[in-house]
C-alpha positions as a Markdown table, in Angstrom:
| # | Residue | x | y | z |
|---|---|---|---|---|
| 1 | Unk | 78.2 | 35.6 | 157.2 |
| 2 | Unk | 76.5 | 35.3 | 160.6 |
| 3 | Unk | 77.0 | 38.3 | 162.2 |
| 4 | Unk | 75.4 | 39.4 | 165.8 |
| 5 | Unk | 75.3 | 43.7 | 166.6 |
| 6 | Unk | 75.0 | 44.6 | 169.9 |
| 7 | Unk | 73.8 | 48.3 | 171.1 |
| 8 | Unk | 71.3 | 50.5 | 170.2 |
| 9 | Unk | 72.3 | 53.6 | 169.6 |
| 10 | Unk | 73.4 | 55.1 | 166.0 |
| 11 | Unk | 76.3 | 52.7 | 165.4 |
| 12 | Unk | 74.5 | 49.7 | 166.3 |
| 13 | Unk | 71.1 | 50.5 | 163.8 |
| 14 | Unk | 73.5 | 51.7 | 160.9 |
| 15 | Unk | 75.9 | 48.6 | 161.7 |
| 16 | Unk | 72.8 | 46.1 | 161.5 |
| 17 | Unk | 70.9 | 48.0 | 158.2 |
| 18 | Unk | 74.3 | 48.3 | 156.7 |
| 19 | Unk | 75.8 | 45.0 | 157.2 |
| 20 | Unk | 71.9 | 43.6 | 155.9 |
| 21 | Unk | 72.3 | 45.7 | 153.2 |
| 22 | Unk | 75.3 | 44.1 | 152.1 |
| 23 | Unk | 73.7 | 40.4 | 152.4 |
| 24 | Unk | 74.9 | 39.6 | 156.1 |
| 25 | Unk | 72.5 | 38.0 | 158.2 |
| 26 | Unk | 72.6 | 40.0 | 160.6 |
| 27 | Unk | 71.1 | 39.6 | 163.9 |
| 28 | Unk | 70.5 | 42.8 | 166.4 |
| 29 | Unk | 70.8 | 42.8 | 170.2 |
| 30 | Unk | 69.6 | 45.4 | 172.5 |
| 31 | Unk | 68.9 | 45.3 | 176.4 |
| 32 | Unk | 66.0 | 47.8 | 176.3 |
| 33 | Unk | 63.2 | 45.8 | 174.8 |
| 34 | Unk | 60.9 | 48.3 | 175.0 |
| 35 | Unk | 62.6 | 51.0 | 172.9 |
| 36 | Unk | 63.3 | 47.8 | 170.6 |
| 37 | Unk | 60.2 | 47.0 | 170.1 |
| 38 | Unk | 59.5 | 49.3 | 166.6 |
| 39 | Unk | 62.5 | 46.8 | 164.7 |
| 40 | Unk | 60.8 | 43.9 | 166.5 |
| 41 | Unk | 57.6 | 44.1 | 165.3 |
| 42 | Unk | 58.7 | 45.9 | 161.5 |
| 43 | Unk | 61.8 | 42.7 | 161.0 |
| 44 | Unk | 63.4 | 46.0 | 159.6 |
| 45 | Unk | 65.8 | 49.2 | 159.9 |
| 46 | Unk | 64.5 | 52.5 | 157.7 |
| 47 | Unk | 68.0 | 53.3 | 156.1 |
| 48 | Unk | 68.6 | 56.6 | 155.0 |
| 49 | Unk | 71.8 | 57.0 | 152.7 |
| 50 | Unk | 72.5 | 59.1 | 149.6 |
| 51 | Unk | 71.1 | 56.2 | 147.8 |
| 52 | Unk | 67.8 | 57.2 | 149.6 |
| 53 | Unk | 65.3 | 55.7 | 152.1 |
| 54 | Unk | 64.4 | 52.2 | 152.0 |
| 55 | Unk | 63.7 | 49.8 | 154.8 |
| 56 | Unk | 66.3 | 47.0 | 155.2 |
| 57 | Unk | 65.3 | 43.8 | 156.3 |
| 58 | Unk | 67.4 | 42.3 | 159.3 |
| 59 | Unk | 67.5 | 38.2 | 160.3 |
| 60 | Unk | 66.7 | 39.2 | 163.8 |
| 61 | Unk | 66.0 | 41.7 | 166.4 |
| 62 | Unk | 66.5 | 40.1 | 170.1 |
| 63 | Unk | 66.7 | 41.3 | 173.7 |
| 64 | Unk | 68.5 | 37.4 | 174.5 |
| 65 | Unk | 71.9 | 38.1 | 173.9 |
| 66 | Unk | 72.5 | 34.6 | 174.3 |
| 67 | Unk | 69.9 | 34.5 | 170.8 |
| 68 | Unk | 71.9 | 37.1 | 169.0 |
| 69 | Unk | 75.6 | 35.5 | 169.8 |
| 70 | Unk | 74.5 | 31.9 | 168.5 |
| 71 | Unk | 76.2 | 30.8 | 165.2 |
| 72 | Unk | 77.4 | 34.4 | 164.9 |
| 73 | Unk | 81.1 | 34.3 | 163.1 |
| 74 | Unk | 81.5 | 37.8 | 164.0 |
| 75 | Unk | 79.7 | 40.0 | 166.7 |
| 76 | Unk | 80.4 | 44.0 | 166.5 |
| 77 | Unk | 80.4 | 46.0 | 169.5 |
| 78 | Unk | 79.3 | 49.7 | 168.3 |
| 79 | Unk | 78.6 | 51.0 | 171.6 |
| 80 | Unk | 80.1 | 53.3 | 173.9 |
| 81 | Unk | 83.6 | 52.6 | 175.9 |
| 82 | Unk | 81.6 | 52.9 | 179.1 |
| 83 | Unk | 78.7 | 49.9 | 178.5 |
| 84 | Unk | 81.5 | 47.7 | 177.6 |
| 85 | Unk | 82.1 | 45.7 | 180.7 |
| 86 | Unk | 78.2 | 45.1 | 180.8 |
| 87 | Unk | 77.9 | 43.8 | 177.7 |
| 88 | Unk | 81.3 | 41.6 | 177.9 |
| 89 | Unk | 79.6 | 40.1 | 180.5 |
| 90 | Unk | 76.4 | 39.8 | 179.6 |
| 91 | Unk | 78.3 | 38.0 | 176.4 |
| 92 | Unk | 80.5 | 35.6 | 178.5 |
| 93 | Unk | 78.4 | 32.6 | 178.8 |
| 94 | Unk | 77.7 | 32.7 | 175.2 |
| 95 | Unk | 80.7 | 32.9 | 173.7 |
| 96 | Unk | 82.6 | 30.5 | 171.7 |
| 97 | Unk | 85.9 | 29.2 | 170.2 |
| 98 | Unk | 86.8 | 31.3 | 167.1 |
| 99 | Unk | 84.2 | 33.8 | 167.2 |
| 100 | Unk | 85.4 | 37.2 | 166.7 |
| 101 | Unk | 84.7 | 40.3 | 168.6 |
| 102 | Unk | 84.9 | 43.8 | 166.6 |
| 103 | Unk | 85.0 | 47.3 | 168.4 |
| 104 | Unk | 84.6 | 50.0 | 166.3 |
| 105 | Unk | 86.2 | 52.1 | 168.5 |
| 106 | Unk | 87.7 | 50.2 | 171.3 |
| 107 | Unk | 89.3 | 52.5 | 173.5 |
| 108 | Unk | 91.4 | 49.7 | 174.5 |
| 109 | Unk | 88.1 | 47.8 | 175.0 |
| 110 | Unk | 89.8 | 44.8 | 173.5 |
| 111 | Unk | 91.9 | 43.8 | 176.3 |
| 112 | Unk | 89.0 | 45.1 | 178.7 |
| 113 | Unk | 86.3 | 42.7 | 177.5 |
| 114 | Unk | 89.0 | 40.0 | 177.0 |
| 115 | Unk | 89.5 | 40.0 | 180.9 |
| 116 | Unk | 86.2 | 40.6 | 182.0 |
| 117 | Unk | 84.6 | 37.7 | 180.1 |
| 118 | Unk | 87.6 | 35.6 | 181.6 |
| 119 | Unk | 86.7 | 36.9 | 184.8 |
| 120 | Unk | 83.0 | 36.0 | 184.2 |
| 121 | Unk | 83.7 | 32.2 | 183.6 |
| 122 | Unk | 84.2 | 32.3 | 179.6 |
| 123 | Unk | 87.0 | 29.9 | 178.5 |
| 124 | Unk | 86.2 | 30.4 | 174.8 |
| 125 | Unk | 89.2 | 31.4 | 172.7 |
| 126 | Unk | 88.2 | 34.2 | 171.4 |
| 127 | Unk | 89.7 | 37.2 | 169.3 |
| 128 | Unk | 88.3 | 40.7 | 170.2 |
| 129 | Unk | 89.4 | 43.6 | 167.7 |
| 130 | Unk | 89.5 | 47.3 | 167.5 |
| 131 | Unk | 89.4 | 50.0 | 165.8 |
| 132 | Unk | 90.1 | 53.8 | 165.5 |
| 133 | Unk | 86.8 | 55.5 | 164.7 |
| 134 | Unk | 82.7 | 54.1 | 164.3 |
| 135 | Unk | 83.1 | 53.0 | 160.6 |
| 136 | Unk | 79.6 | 55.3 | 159.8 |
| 137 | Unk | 79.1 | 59.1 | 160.5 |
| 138 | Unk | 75.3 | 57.9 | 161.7 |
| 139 | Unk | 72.7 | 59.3 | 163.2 |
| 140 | Unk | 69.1 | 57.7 | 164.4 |
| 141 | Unk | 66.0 | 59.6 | 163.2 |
| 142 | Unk | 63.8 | 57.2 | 165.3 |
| 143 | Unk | 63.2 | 54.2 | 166.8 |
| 144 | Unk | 63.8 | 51.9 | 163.7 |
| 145 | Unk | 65.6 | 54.9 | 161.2 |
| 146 | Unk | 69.0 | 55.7 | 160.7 |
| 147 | Unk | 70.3 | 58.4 | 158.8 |
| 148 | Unk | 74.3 | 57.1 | 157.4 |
| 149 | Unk | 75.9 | 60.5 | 156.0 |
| 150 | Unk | 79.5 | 58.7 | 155.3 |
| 151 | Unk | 80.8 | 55.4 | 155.4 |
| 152 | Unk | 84.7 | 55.0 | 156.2 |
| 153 | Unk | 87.0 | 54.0 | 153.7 |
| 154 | Unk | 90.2 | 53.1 | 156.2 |
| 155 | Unk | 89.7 | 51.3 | 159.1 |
| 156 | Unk | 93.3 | 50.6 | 161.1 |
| 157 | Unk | 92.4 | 47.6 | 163.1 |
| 158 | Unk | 94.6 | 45.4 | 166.0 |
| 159 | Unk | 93.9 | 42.1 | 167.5 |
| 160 | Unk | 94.0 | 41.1 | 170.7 |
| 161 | Unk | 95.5 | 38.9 | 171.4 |
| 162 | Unk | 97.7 | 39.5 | 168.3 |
| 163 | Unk | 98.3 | 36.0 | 167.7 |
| 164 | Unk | 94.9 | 35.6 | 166.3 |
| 165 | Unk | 95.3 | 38.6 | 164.0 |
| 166 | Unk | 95.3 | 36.5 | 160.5 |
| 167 | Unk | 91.9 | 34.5 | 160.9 |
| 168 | Unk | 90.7 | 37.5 | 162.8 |
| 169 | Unk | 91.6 | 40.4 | 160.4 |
| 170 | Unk | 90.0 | 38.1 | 157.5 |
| 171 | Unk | 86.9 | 37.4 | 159.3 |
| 172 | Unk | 86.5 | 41.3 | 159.8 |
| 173 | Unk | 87.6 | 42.3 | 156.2 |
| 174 | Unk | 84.1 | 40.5 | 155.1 |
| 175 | Unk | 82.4 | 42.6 | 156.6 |
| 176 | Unk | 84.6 | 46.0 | 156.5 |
| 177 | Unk | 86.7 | 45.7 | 153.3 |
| 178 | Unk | 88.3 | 48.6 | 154.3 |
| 179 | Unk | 90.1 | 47.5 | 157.6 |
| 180 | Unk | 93.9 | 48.3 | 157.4 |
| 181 | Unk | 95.8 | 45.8 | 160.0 |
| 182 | Unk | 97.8 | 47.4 | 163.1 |
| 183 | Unk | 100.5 | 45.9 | 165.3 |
| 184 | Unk | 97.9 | 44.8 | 168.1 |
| 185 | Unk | 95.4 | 46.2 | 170.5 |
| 186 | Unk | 97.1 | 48.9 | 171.8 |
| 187 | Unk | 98.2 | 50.3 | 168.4 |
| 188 | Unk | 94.8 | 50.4 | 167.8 |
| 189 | Unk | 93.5 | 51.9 | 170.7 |
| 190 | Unk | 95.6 | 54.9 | 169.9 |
| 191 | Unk | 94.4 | 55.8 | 166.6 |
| 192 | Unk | 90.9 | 56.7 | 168.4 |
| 193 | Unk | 90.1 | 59.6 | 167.1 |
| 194 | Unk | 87.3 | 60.5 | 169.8 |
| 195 | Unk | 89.3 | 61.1 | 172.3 |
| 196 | Unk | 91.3 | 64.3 | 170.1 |
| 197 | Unk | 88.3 | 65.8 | 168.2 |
| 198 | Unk | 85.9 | 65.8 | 170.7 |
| 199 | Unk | 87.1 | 67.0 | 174.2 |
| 200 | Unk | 88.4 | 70.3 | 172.9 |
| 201 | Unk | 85.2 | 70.8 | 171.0 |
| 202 | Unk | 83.3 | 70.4 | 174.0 |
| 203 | Unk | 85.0 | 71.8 | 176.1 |
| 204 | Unk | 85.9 | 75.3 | 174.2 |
| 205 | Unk | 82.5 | 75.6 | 172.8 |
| 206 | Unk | 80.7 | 74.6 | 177.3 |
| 207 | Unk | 79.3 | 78.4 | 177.0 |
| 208 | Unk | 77.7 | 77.9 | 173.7 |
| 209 | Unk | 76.5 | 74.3 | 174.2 |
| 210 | Unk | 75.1 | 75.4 | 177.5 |
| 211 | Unk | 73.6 | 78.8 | 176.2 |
| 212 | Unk | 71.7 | 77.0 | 173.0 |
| 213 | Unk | 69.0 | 74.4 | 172.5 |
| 214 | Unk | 71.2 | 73.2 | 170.0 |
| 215 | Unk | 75.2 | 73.7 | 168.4 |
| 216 | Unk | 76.8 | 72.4 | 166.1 |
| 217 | Unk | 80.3 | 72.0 | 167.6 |
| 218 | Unk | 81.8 | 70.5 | 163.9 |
| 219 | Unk | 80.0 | 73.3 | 162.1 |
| 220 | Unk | 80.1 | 76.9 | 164.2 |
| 221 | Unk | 82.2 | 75.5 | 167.0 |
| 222 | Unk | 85.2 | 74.7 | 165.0 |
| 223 | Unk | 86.9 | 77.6 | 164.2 |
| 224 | Unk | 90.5 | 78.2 | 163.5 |
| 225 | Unk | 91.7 | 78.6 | 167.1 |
| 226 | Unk | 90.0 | 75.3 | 167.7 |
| 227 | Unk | 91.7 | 73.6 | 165.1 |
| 228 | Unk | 94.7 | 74.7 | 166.1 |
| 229 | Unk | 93.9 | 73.0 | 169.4 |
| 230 | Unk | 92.9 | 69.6 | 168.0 |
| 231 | Unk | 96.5 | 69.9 | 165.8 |
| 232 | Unk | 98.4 | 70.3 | 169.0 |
| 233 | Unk | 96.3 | 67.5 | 171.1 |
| 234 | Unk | 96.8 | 64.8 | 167.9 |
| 235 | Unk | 100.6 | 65.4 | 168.4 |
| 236 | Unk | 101.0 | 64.3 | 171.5 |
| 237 | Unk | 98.8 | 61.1 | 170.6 |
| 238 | Unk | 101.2 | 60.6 | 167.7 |
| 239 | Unk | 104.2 | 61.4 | 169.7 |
| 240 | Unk | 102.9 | 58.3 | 172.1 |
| 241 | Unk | 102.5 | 55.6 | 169.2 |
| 242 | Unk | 106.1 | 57.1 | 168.1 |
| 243 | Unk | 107.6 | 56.3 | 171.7 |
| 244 | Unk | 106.1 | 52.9 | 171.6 |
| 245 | Unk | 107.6 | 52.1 | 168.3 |
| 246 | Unk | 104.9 | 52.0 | 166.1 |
| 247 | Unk | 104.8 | 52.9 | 162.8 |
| 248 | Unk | 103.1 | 55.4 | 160.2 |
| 249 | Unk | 100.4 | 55.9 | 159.3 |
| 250 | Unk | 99.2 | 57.2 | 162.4 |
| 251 | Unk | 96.3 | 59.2 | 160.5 |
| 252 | Unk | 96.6 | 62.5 | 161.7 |
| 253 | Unk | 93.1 | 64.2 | 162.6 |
| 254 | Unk | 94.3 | 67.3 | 160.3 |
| 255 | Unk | 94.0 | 65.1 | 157.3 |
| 256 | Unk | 90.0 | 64.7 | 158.3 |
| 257 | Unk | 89.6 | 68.3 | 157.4 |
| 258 | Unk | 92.2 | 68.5 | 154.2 |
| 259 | Unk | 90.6 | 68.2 | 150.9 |
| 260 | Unk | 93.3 | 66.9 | 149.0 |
| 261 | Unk | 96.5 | 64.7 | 150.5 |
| 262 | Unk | 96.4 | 61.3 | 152.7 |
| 263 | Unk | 92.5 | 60.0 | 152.9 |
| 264 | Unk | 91.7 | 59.8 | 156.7 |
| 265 | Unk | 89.8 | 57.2 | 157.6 |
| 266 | Unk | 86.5 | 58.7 | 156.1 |
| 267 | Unk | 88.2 | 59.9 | 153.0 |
| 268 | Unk | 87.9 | 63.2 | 151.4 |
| 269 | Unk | 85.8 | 66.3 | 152.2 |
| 270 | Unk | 83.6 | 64.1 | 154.6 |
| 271 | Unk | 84.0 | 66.7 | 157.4 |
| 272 | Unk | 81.6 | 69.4 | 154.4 |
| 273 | Unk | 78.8 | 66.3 | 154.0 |
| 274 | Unk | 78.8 | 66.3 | 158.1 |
| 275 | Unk | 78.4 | 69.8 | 158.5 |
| 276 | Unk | 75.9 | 70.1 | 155.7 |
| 277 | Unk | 73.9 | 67.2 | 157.2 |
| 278 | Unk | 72.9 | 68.9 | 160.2 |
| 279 | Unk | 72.2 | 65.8 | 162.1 |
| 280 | Unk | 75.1 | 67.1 | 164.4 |
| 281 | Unk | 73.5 | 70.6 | 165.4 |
| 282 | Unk | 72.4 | 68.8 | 168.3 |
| 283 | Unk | 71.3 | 69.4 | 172.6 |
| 284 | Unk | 74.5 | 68.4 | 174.3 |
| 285 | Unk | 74.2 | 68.1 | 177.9 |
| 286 | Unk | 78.0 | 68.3 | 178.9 |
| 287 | Unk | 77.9 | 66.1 | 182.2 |
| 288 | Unk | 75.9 | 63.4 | 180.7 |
| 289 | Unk | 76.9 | 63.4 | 177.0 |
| 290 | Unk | 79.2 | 60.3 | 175.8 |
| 291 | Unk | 81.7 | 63.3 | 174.7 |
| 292 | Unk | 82.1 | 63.7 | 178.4 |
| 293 | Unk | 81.4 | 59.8 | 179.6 |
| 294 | Unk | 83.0 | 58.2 | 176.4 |
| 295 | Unk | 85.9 | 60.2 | 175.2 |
| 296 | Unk | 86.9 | 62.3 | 177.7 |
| 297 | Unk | 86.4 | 60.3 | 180.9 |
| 298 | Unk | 87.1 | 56.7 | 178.7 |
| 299 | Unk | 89.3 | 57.9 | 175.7 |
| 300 | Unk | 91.2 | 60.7 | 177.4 |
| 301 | Unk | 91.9 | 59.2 | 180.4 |
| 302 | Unk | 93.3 | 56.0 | 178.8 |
| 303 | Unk | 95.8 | 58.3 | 176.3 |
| 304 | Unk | 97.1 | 60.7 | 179.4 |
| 305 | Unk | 97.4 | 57.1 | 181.6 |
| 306 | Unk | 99.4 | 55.9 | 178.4 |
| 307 | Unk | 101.4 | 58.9 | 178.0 |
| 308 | Unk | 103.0 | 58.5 | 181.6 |
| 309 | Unk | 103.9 | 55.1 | 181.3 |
| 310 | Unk | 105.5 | 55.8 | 178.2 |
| 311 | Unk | 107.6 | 58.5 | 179.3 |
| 312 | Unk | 105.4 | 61.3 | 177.1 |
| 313 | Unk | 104.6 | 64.7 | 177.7 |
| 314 | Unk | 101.1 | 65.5 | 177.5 |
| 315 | Unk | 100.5 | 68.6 | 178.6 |
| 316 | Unk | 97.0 | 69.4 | 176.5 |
| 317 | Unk | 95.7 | 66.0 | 177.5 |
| 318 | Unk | 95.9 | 66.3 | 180.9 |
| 319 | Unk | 94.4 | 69.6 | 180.8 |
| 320 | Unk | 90.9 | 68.8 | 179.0 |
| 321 | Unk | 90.9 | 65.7 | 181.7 |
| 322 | Unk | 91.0 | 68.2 | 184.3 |
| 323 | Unk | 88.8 | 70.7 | 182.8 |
| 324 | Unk | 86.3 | 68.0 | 182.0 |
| 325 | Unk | 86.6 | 67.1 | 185.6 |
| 326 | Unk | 85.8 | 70.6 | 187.2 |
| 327 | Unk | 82.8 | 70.2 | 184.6 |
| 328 | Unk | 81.6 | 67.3 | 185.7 |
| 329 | Unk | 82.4 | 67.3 | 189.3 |
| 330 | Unk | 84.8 | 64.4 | 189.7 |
| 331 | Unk | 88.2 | 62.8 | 189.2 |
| 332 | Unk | 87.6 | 61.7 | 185.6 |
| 333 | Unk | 91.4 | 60.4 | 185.9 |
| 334 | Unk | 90.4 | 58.6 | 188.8 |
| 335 | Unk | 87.2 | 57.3 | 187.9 |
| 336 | Unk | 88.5 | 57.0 | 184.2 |
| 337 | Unk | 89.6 | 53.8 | 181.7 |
| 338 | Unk | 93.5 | 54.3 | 182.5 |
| 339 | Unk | 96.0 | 51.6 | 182.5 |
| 340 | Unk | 96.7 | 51.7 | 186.3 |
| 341 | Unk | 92.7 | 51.0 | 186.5 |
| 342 | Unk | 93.6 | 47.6 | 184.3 |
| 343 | Unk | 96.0 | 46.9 | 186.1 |
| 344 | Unk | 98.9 | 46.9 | 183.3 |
| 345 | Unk | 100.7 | 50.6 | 184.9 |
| 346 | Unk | 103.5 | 48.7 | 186.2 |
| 347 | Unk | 103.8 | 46.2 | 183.0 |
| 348 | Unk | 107.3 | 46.6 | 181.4 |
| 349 | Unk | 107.3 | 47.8 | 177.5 |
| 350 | Unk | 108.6 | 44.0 | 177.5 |
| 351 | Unk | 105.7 | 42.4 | 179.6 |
| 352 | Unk | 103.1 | 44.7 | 178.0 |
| 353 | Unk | 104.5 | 43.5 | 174.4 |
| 354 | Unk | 103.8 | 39.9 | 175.7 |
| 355 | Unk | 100.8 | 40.5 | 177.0 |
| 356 | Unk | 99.2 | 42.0 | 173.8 |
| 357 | Unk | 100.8 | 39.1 | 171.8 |
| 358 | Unk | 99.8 | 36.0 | 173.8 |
| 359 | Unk | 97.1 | 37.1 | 175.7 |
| 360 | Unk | 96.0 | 36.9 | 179.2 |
């Protein structure tokens, strides 16, 4: 299968080695043509797996977007919540009918891109998907190599619209066999698990992160207490998809840690292979980290904005928003992806259920 990647930071380079790997012809798009220079000029990614280190062989490496989107069945979107309006419209005049658009995770990006590519001019019909977690624990070891410590084994995925779910879900599945279908979008977009594990781990380990060159928040910084925390935030997520009628699984973060039980959506005993890794002991600058800009000010935002249309308490959510505000130095409620910033807060549950069916 044609498929086009755009982004190029870890999801994007283990998305294109992986996906080559498998026999896609995959075809890699990245703005900064500078720092993509290294794949340009090698055709290649260095993959680095428990299989070892082998260089991968890509169809293409392109800074036309308009290049990479051509012919492409399915193009995957691994970057951060907060680059996708650029991108959707840097992708608008490109698009076309039946091509599908895969977020892994979405953050709601689905219905995001969707109406920012409309508002750019695109009339293609196209089916944008999401979702709930980056199907790779990846990290870059330099410009062209990309170190994959775990690859997920359930993806729960919606569709917007969700009339196009069937031809889009089985487009997807070739590429991620483990995609697990949701209701639509908005299902989707809460199972993000970004938004629950990371805000408390930033957030209760600032003195630490701030104090060291580098921290491990999923190694030293989770400790009981902290766990404890991420329980308590994940119920309230749960308690939202609950409100709004959707069903189990909700794959509860607790099961990420668990050894035995339901497989999250990177199986078993993945969180030991992270921590023993060490690609996560890390420099994290708080106010400029995608923690902070991606799944506090993005993910966060969305759930608490979610939560209040719905009717849900919240209480944790809304306090790491505003403590990752007084961190930052802004309204990350104001500023942040919420639905009154779409402009769906006053939707009905009835009007929002048609929306997420038909469509814009």
């Amino acid at each position: 299968m044609k498929v086009a990647v755009l982004g190029g930071g870890n999801g994007a380079y283990a998305c294109a080695a992986d996906l080559a790997r498998l026999g896609h012809e995959v075809r890699l798009w990245r703005r900064d043509a500078l720092a993509l220079a290294p794949v340009l000029e090698s055709g290649a990614i260095v993959l680095k797996d428990a299989e070892g280190e082998r260089a991968v062989r890509i169809a293409g490496a392109s800074g036309d977007i308009g290049e990479a989107l051509r012919g492409a069945g399915l193009v995957v979107v691994p970057a951060p919540a907060f680059a996708q309006p650029d991108i959707a419209r840097a992708m608008a005049p490109h698009l076309a009918d039946g091509q599908v658009v895969f977020l892994p995770p979405g953050t709601f990006g689905s219905v995001l891109m969707a109406k920012v590519a409309r508002e750019a001019g695109s009339r293609a019909e196209v089916a944008f998907a999401e979702t709930g977690t980056l199907p790779w624990l990846a990290r870059k070891h330099g410009p062209s190599t990309v170190a994959i410590t775990a690859r997920a084994t359930r993806l729960p995925t919606g569709v917007f619209p969700a009339r196009l779910a069937d031809p889009a879900l089985a487009l997807v599945r070739e590429a991620f066999p483990a995609l697990e279908p949701l209701e639509d979008a908005l299902s989707a977009a809460l199972m993000n698990a970004g938004p629950i594990i990371h805000p408390p781990l930033i957030t209760m380990n600032a003195a630490p992160l701030e104090r060291f060159e580098r921290w491990d928040i999923h190694d030293e910084g989770t400790q009981p207490a902290v766990r404890r925390v991420t329980d308590a935030l994940d119920a309230e997520r749960i308690a939202a998809r609950e409100a709004l009628g959707y069903r189990a699984p909700h794959f509860p973060l607790a099961d990420h840690y668990r050894a035995d039980g339901d497989e999250w959506m990177y199986g078993r005993r993945v969180h030991e292979k992270l921590t023993r890794s060490k690609d996560w002991s890390e420099r994290i600058a708080l106010s400029a980290h995608r923690y902070m800009l991606e799944d506090v000010e993005q993910g966060l935002a969305f759930l608490v904005s979610v939560c209040d249309w719905a009717g849900v308490p919240c209480p944790l959510a809304k306090s790491f928003l505003a403590i990752g505000s007084a961190i930052v130095g802004r309204d990350l409620r104001r500023t942040g992806r919420t639905l009154e910033a779409l402009g769906l807060a006053r939707l009905s549950r009835a009007e929002m259920q048609a929306l997420l069916e038909d469509g814009l």
